[in-house]
N, C-alpha and C positions, 0 to 999 in steps of 0.2 A: 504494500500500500504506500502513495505517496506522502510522504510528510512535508513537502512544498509547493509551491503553486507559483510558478511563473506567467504571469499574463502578457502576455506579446500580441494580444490583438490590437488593429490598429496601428502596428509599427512597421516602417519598411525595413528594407533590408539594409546593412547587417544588422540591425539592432535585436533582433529575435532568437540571432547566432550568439550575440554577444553578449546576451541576458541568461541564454540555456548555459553558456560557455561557465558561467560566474555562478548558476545554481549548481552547474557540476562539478565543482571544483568545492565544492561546501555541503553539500548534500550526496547519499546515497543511494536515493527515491527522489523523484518530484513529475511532477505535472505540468508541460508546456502548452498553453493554450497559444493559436493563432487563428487570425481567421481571411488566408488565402493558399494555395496550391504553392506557390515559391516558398513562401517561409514555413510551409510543414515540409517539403521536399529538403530545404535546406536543413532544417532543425535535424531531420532524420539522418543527412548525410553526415553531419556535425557527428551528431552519435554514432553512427554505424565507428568511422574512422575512430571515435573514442574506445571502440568496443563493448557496448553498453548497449544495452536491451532496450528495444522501445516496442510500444502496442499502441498502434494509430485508429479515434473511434470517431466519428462523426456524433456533434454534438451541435447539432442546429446546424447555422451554414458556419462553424467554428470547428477545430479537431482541435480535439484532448489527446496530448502525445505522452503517454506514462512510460517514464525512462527509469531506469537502474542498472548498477552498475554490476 
């Protein structure tokens, strides 16, 4: 289960990289919210490179990207 919660919607890019970047570096679980196809594309790529688990869900026209390490 997440224990953070990064809100990235509404931001362009890199600022959704660079928000997960600094929840990952500090947490072990959390929650990236965004709400376009770039910045969950990017987020997910961010993480795959990290080696970090992520489960991408549609949650309205927003995705909830649950990441762990």
């Amino acid at each position: 289960m997440a224990d953070y919660m990064v809100d990235a919607r509404g931001l362009s890019c890199p600022e959704p990289v660079v928000r997960t970047k600094k929840a990952f570096d500090a947490h072990q679980n959390f929650t990236v919210l965004v709400d376009n196809e770039t910045s969950k594309e990017n987020v997910i790529r961010f993480c795959d490179k990290m080696k970090a688990k992520t489960s991408v869900s549609a949650d309205g026209s927003d995705w909830k990207i649950t990441v762990s390490k």
